[in-house]
N, C-alpha and C positions, 0 to 999 in steps of 0.2 A: 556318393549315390551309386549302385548299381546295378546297371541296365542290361538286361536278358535281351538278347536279340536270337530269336530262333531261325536258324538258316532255312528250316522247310517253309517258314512264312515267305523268303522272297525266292520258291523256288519259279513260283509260277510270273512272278514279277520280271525275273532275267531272261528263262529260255536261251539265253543262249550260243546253245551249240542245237544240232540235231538229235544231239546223242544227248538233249536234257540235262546238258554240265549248268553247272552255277555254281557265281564267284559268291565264295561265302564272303559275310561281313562278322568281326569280331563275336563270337559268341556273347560273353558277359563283359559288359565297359565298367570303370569304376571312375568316377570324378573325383579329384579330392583339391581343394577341401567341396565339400558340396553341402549346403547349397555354396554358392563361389563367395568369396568373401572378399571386402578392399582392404588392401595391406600397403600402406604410403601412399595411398591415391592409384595403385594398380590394380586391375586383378587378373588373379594368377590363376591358371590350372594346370592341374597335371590330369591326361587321358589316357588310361591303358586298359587292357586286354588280351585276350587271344582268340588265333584262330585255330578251331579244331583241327584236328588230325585229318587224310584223305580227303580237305573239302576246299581246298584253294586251287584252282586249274591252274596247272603247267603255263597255260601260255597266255593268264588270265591277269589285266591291270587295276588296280584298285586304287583312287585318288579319293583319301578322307579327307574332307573341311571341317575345323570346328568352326561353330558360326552363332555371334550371340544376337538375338532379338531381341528389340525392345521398342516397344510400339510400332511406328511405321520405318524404321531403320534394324540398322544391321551392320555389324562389326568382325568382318571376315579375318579367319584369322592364317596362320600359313599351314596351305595341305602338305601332306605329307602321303605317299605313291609307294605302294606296295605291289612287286611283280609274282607271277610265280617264278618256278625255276626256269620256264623254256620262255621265256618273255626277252622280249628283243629292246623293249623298254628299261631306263635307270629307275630304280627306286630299290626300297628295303624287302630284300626276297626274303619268301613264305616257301619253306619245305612244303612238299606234297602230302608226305607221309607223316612227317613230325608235328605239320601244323608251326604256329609261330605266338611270337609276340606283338601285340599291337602298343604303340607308345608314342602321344606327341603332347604339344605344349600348347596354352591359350596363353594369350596375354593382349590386353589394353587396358588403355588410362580411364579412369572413369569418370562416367558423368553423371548427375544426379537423373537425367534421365533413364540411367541404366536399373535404377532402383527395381523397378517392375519389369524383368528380364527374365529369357532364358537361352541356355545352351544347346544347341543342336550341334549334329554331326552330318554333315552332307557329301552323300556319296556320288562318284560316278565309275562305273564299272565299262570292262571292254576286253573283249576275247577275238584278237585279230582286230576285225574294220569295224564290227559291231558294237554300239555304246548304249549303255542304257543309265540314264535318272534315274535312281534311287530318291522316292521322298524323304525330306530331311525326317531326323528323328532325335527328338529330345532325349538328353542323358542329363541336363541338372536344372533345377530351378537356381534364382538367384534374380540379386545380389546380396547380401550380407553386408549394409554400409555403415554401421556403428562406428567405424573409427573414423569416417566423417564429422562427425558431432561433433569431434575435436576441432577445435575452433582459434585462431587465431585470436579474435574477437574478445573471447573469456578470458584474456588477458590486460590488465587495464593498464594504460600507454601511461606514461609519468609528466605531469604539469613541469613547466620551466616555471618558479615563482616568480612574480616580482618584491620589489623589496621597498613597497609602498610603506610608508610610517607615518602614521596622520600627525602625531606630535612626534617632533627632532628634540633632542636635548643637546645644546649648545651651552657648553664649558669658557667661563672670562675670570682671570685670574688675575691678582695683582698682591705684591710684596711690599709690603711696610718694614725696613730693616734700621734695628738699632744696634747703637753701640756696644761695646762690650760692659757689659755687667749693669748694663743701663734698659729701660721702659720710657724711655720721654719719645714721646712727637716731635719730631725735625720738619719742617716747613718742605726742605727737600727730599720729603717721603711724601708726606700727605699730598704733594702736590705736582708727585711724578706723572710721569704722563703715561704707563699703567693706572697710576687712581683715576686721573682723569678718564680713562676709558674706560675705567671699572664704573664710573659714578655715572657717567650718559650711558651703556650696556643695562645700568640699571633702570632708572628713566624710561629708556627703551619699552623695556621689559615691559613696563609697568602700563606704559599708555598706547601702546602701540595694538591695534587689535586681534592680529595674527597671534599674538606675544604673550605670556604669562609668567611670572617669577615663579620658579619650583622651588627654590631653597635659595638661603644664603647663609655662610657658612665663615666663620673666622677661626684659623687656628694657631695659639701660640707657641712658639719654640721658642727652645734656648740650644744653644750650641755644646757638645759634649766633651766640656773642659771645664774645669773649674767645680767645686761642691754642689753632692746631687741636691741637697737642699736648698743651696741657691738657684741653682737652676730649675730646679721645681717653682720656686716664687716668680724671677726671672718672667719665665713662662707665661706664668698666670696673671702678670700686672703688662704683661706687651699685650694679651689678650685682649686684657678688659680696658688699655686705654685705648686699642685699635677698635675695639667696638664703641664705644664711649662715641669715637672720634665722626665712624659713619655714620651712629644715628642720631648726630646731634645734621647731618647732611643730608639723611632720609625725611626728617623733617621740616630743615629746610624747604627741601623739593616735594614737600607734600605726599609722603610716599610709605606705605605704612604696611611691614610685613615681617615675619619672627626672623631672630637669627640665632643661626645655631653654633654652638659655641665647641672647643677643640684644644685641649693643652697637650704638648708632648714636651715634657722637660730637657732630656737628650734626643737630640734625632738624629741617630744614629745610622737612620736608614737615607737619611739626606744626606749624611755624609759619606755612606759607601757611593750613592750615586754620584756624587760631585767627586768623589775620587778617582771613579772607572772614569768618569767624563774626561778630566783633567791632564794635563800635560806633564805634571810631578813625579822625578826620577825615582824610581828605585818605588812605587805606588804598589806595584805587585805586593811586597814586602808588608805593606799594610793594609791592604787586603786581606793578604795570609792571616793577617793578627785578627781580622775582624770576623774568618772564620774559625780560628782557632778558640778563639775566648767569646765567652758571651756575657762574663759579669762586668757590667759598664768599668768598675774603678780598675780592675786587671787590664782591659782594653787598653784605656786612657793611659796608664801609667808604663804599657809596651811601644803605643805609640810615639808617647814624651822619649823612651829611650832612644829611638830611632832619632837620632838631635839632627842628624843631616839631612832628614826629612821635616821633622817636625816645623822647622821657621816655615817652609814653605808653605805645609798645611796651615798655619797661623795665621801667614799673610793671606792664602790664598780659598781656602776652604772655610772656617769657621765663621768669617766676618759673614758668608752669606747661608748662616744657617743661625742668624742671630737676627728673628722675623718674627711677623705677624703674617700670615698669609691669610687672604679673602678671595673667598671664590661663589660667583656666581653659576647659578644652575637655570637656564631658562628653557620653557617651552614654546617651541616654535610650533606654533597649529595648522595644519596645513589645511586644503581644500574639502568640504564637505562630501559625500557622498553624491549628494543629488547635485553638487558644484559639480565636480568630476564627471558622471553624466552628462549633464547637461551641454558641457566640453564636448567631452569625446562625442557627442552627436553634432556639437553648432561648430564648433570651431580647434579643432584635435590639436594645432597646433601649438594651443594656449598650453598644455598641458608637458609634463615631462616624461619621460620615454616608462619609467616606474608609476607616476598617473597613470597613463592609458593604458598600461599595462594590465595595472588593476580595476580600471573600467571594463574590460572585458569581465569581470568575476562579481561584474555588479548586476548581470542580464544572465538570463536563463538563455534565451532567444540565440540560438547555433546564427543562424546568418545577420544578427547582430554581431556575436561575437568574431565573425569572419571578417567582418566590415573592419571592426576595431582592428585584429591583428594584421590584415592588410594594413592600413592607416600606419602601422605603426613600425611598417616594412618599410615606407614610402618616406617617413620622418624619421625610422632611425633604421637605415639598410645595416648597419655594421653589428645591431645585437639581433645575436641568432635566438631568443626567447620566442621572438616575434612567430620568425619560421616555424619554430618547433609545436607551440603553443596552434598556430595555424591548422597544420598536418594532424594535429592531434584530433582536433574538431569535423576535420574532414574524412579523418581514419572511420568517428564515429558515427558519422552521414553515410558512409561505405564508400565513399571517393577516395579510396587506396591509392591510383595513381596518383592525383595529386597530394595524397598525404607524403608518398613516399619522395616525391619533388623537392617539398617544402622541408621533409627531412634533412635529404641530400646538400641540401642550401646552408641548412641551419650547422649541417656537419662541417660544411667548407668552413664555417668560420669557426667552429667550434670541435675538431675533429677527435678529441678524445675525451668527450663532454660522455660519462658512463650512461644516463639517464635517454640522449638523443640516438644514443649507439639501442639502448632498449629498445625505444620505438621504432627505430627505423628495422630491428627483427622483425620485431613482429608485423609489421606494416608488407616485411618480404612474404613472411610464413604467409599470407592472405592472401599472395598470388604466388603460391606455391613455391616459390622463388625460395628452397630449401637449403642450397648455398650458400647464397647472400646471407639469408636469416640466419647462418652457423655464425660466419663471417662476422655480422654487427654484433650477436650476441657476445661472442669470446671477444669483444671490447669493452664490453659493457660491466664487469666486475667493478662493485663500490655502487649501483645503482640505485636509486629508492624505489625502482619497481620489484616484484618478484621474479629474480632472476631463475629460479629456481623451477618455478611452475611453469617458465615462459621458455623452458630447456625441457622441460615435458613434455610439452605439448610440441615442440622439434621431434623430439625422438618419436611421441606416438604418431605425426606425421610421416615422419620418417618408416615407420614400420617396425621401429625396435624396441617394442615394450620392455623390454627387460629394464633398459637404460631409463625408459621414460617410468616405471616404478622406483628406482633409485631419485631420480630429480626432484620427482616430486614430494617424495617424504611426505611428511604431513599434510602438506596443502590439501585443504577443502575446496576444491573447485571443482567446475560440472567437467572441465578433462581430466582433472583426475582420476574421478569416478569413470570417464571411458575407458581410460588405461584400464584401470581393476576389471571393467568387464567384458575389456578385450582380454584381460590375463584371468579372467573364469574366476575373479576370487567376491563374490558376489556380495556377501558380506561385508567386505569393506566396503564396497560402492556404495550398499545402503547407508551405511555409515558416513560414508563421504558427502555423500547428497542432503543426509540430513545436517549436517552442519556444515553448509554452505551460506555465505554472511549475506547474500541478498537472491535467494532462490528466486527462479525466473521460470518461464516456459520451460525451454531448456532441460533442468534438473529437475522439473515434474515428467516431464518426457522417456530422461533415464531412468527415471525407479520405474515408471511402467516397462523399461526396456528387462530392469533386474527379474521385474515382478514374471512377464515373460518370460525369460531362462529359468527362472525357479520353479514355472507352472504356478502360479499367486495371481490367480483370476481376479479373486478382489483388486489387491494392490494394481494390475494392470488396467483394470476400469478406473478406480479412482484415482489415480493416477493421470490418466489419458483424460479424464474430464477436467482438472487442475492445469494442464498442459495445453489444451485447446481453447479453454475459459482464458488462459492468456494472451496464446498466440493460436487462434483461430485458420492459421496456412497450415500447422500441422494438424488435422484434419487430413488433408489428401497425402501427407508424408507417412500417415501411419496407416490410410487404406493402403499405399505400396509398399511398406515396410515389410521385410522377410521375417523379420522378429517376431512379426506378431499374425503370421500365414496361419495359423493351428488356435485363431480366436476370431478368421474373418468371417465365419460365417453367424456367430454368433449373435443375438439378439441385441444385448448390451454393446456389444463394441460396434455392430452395426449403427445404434443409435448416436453414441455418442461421436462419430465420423459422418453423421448425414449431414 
């Protein structure tokens, strides 16, 4: 902005010498940027000038204030004291004849109050004993806070889940093993105390009401030695008398349910495992064989060579890969929905630390869910889910400090949890705390939130759009779109705002703001009625908005701001 200040307007204002001298003030000011703009939460300006030639008195002091207004306050900033040459005062000397430069600096932090502001310069002048007030005098409107918009907020904090499962599947297995080249039932199989446990597991299952059988499953083997074709039959007659055998016991016990049936005539994959398991020298050696070859008879007949191994594999491997294996599959059912409820309100303790976990995701109700994850602080202090899940709910109330508390807690126990390092940034970015918020984020790689948009919205904080266009890449978020139209690229922004996945206030807000810079009357009224229609506070944001200074007197935007 540049301000004409003509010296003959305050000739009659100073007076004085006798001899009608007067200390000029800078002829033409220039503010830049102007109107003043926030740039990381500052604003900055720069004030220069000059003073004409033959018009600054020799022995004449000149103290400018810049000074910003806004409402009933004021933010002074540091004068700077300009002498002539015969001035017996310090400050930055004015040639007589040459005239000079005028030059200094504004800066303060800003507040949303400052929205509806302006910049004065305030003089005081003095030649010798004599001082005179100068009325202050505007040189820029302001403020310009678009890069406010930018919001900690627009970045969504990331849940700790819990790892509730209403049905568990519990695995009960047991071996049926015969002789070699043999399919009979031994008394001391059927009635090992594996079947035995298999046969009540099953029972269990069946009557218990928590409990449901999901499968049961019988599969036979034969060991990989001896003719594929016998051992193919082998196989399939251990199968079917180890079935034979349970369901002549399922109906005993009154218990009625399919089974499913499984032959592997070599199992060869049992026997590499029982081989890595085993104590058997020189075992390396037949391994190698077992990745080396893959046709069973080639196998078989490298391993028979290995003779200093092989008795031992005979005694020691084969006999237990000469089964019937039966495995049960059961469902364990756990607590209903409205059970779990019900809990977590009458008596939390009944529950286990993954229940009340997931009681909190069963209520909408924020100070329910506070209740719950307190509770679950108090019952289980040592998992930080509780904390985090907390802070979360509380970032979204806007109780930031104790979000960032219950973060802090949740980090001691869990300090390089990527997810708890996210929120705990952005919880800093909310109270400007720009440090901190570098600090958690550059922990936070591997996260499930967007690390990427939530480092944008640092740098457009920060004031370094360049960086915060790289971060953000693609994201469609309502920061994004500030960056772009703090970086003037106006078209993407509208682009950006329109494919935003849950447009709010907010990004109705912005397009009026685009709509503005473009001069797009339309789009900045409907817009601003879209924007209002949801958040009804911005209303008196956009009467003081500098954005939209060159539509306030207008009819339409009058109304839709009443």
């Amino acid at each position: 902005m540049k301000k004409s200040l003509s010296i003959l307007s305050v000739i009659a204002l100073l007076a004085l010498t006798s001899c009608n001298k007067t200390l000029p003030k800078p002829e033409e000011i220039n503010v830049n940027p102007s109107p003043l703009t926030v740039v990381g939460g500052q604003v900055n300006a720069e004030i220069t000038g000059t003073f004409p030639v033959k018009k600054f008195v020799k022995k004449g002091v000149l103290t400018v204030t810049p000074v910003l207004k806004y409402g009933a306050d004021e933010v002074v900033g540091e004068p700077v004291v300009y002498v002539g040459e015969k001035a017996k005062e310090n400050g930055k000397v004015v040639s007589y004849k040459k005239g000079g430069a005028y030059s200094q600096n504004f800066s303060c932090a800003y507040k949303p109050a400052m929205a509806k502001s302006e910049l004065y310069l305030r003089f005081s002048a003095k030649i010798g004993k004599k001082v005179v007030e100068i009325p202050d005098i505007k040189v820029a409107d302001g403020i310009m806070a678009t890069a406010q918009l930018a919001t900690a907020q627009d970045n969504e904090p990331c849940v700790t889940p819990d790892k509730f499962q209403r049905v568990i599947q519990e695995l009960q297995e047991a071996d049926i093993k015969f002789l070699i080249q043999q399919a009979n039932l031994r008394n001391s199989e059927t009635k090992s105390e594996a079947m035995t446990n298999l046969e009540g597991a099953i029972k269990e299952a069946n009557d218990a009401e928590n409990k449901k059988i999901n499968k049961l499953e019988i599969a036979g083997y034969a060991s990989p030695d001896g003719a594929t074709a016998l051992n193919e039959n082998l196989a399939k007659q251990r199968q079917k008398v180890s079935q034979n055998f349970l369901q002549k016991q399922l109906k005993k016990a009154k218990i009625t349910t399919n089974i499913d049936s499984k032959v592997t005539a070599e199992d060869w994959e049992g026997f590499r495992k029982l081989m890595e398991n085993s104590n058997i020298q020189d075992k390396e050696l037949v391994l190698r064989v077992l990745s080396m070859y893959s046709d069973p008879e080639e196998r078989e007949a490298q391993i028979k060579n290995l003779s200093a191994v092989y008795k031992n594999i005979a005694d020691e491997i084969l006999p237990a890969l000469r089964r019937s294996r039966l495995i049960l599959t059961t469902d364990i059912i756990g607590k209903s929905d409205d059970e779990i409820k019900t809990l977590a309100s009458s008596d939390p303790s009944q529950l286990s630390v993954e229940e009340l976990l997931y009681s909190a995701t069963l209520t909408t109700d924020n100070a329910e869910k506070i209740r719950i994850y307190k509770k679950a602080i108090e019952l289980y202090p040592g998992d930080y889910r509780a904390y985090n899940n907390l802070g979360l709910v509380q970032f979204a109330q806007g109780d930031v400090a104790d979000a960032r508390r219950n973060y802090a807690k949740a980090l001691e126990i869990e300090p390089n949890n990527a997810d708890i390092n996210y929120n705990a940034g952005i919880a800093a970015m909310a109270e400007n705390d720009l440090a901190k918020a570098e600090e958690f984020l550059g922990k936070a790689a591997g996260t499930s939130g967007n690390l990427s948009a939530a480092m944008g919205t640092l740098y457009t904080m920060k004031g370094d759009y360049s960086k915060a266009k790289t971060a953000y890449g693609t994201s469609a978020t309502n920061n994004a779109a500030v960056q772009q139209i703090l970086n003037e690229d106006y078209a993407a922004a509208r682009q950006t705002l329109s494919n935003v996945a849950q447009p709010n206030a907010t990004t109705a807000y912005l397009l009026a703001v685009v709509g503005a810079r473009t001069n797009d009357r339309d789009a900045v009224y409907s817009s601003l009625r879209q924007a209002v229609a949801k958040d009804a506070s911005l209303k008196a944001q956009a009467v003081n908005d500098i954005e939209f200074a060159k539509f306030a007197e207008d009819e339409a935007f009058l109304a839709i701001v009443k």
